[in-house]
N, C-alpha and C positions, 0 to 999 in steps of 0.2 A: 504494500500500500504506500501510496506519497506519504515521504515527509511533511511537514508545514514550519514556513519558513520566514523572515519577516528584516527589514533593512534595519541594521544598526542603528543609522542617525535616528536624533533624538530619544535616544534609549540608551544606548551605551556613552557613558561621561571618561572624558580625556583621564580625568584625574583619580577615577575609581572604576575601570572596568568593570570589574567583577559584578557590582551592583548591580548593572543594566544586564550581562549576561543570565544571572541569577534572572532577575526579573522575567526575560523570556523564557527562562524554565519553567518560571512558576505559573506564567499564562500559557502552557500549551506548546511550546514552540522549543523544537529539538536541533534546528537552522539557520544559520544566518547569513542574512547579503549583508557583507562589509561594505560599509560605502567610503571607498577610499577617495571616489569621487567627490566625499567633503573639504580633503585635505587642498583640494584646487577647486574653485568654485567656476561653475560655467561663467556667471556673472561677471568674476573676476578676468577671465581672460576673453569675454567677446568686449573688457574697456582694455584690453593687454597689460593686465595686471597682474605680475606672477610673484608670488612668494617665494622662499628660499628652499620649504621641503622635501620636492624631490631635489635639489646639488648637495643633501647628505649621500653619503656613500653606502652602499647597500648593507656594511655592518653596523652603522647608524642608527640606518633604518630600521634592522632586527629587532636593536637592542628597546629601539623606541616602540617597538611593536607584540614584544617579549610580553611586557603584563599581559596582554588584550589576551595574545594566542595562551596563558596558561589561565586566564579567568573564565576566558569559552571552552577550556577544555575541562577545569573542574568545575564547570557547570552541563555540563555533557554537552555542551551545546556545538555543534560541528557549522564550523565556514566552510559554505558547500558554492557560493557565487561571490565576485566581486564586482566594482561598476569601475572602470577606467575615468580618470578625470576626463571630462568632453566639454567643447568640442575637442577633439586632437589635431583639426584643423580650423583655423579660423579664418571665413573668406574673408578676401580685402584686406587680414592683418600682416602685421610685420613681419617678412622673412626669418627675422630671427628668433620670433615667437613662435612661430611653425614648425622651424628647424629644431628650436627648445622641446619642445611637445613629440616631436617622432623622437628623436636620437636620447633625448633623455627621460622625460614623464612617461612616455611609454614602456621602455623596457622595464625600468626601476617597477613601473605597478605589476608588472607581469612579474619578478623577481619577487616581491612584496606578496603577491598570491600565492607566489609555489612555497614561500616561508609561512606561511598559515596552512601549507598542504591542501590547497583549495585547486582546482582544477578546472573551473571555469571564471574564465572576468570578461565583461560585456565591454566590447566596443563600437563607438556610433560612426556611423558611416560619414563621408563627408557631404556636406549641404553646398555640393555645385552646381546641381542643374542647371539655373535659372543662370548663372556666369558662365559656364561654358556651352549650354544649348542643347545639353541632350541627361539623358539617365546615363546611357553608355558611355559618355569620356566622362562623367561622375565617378560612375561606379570603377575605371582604369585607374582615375586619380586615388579611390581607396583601397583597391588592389594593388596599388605600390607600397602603398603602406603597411600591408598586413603583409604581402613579402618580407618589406624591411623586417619586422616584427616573426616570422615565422620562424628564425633558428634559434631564437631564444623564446620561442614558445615553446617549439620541442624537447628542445634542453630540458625546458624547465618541466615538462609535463603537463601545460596549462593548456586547454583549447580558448581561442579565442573566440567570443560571442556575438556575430553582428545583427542587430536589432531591429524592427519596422518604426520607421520616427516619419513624423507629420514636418511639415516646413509651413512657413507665414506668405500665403502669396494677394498682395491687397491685405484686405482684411479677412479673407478666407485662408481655414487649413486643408492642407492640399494635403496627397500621397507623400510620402518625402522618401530617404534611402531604404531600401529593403523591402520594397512595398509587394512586389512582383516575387512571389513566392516562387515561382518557376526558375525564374532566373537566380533566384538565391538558392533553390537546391542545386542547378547545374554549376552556381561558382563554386560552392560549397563542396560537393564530388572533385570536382575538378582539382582546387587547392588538395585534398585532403590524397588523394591521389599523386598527384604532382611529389608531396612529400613524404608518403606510408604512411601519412599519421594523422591523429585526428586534430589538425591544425586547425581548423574552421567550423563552426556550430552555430547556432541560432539559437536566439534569445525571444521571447515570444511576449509584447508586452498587448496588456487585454485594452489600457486607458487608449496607446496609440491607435491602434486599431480600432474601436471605436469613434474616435476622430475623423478617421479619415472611411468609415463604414466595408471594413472589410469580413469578408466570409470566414467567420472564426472558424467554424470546421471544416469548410476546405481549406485553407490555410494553414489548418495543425495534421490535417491527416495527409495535407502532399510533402509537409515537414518529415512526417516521421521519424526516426529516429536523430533525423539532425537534430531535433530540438532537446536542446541540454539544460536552460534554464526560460523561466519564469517573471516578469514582471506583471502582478496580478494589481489591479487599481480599478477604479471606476471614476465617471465623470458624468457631465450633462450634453455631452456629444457636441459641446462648441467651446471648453477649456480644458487642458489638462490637469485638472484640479487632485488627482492622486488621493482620492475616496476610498473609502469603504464597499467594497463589492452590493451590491442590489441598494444602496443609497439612490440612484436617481433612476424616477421615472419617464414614459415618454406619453404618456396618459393618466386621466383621473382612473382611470381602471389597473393602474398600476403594475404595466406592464415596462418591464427594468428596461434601462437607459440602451444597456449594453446586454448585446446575445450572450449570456451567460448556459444559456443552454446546449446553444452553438460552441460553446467552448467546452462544456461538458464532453457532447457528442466528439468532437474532434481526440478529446484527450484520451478517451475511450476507444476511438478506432484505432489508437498506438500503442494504445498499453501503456500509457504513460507512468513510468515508478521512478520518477524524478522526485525535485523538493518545488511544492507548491508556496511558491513565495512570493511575500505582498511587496510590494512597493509604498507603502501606503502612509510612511514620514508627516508629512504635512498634518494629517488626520490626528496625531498626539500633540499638537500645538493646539486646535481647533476646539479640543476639549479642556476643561479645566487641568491643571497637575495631576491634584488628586486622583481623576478620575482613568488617569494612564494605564494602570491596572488593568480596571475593568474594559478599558477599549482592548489594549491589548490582547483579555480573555476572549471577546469577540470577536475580535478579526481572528484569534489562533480556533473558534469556534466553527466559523463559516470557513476555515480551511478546513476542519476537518469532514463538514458536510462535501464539499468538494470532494472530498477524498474518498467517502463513504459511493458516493453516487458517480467517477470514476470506475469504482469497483466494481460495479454493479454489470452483472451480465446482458 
């Protein structure tokens, strides 16, 4: 049966690990997506603002990462996904922001995963379309990168995760990278091939997809077995707002925002015995402190309905 799985941020504190991992034990959840993508914020680098963290050196790093991986480990709690700081490209930024972000934020986070013994970290595709004119010199332009990035993926033992992300065109969200499941399982094959190994996987997130109104169970059941991790979330089908699954609806008859059934059906035509993981951060801010707890029991609750109705023949 799936794991149930749930993101670090705001739950795990810099200066007491333990406490947050603990916490997620105590609500349900055996899982966890590290978000290393806190340590660099998207924010920060589409103003080309970068902090000092990743130019520590990779024993630096351990050592600064030592508490976390022995508070999740006596908490039984296993780092099973990580997020790569993103963008890892930023259009129209500085050359040497770019250059910053492949040759060093990337490998360091990929070295940073296989020291937590984690084997999956998500990475976002780059957002060129609309600058260079097509999907296809998009999608060459982030196939160079996951090359650069492949012989210390394999070293390390880490698959890399590429994602379905929406983009802003106007005031409408459009498709953005990864969207064409077809074409992500033949890059997918293709890399994975190219090098014997499982260099490339897919990341399946439920909010993006909704956005941009894709066929969740076509979409997971042409995946198959490529699909390695999970961003599970909800919204109102016109922000990425990072909810609580069946939170919105699309009528007064209360029919969910998002195909949640469609996601069922698809996870179910794979056999899915991955970790069912929330993405769902924002949602412990939304609530009072106090009441962190009890969300947390909830969303580790509605995974395990997921996981019940998964099973189901």
């Amino acid at each position: 049966m799936p794991e149930i799985g749930v993101q670090s941020k705001n739950i795990v504190d810099e200066k007491n690990p333990a406490e947050g991992f603990e916490m997620m034990r105590r609500t349900g959840f055996t899982c966890c997506d590290f978000s290393l993508n806190a340590r660099l914020t998207n924010n920060s680098l589409y103003r080309a603002e970068v902090n000092s963290f990743f130019d520590c050196s990779l024993q630096e790093l351990e050592a600064y990462f030592q508490p976390h991986k022995d508070a999740a480990a006596a908490a039984g709690i296993r780092v099973n996904q990580m997020h790569m700081p993103y963008p890892v490209h930023v259009p129209g930024g500085p050359d040497e922001l770019n250059a910053y972000l492949r040759t060093v934020v990337a490998p360091r986070s990929i070295q940073v995963c296989a020291f937590f013994d984690c084997h999956y970290i998500v990475v976002h595709g780059f957002k060129l379309a609309y600058y260079l004119g097509s999907e296809e010199a998009e999608w060459e332009q982030t196939e160079n990168f996951l090359e650069y990035l492949a012989p210390v993926a394999k070293e390390c033992g880490v698959t890399l995760c590429i994602e379905n992300l929406y983009t802003a065109l106007g005031s409408r969200l459009v498709e953005g990278p990864c969207c064409d499941v077809a074409k992500a399982v033949r890059r997918i094959d293709r890399m994975n091939e190219k090098y014997g190994a499982e260099i490339l996987g897919f990341c399946f997130d439920t909010g993006h997809a909704n956005l941009v109104g894709l066929d969740f169970e076509d979409f997971i059941t042409t995946l198959g077995k490529r699909l390695k991790v999970l961003h599970m979330h909800d919204n109102d089908g016109m922000g990425d707002l990072h909810q609580i699954p069946f939170t919105f609806t699309r009528s007064r008859e209360n029919l969910p925002s998002t195909d949640w059934e469609g996601f069922v059906k698809g996870m179910r035509n794979i056999q899915f015995d991955g970790v069912l993981s929330f993405e769902t951060a924002p949602t412990l801010t939304a609530f009072p402190d106090s009441m962190k707890e009890d969300t947390l029991a909830f969303i580790a609750k509605i995974g395990k309905y997921f996981a019940d109705e998964i099973e189901k023949k």
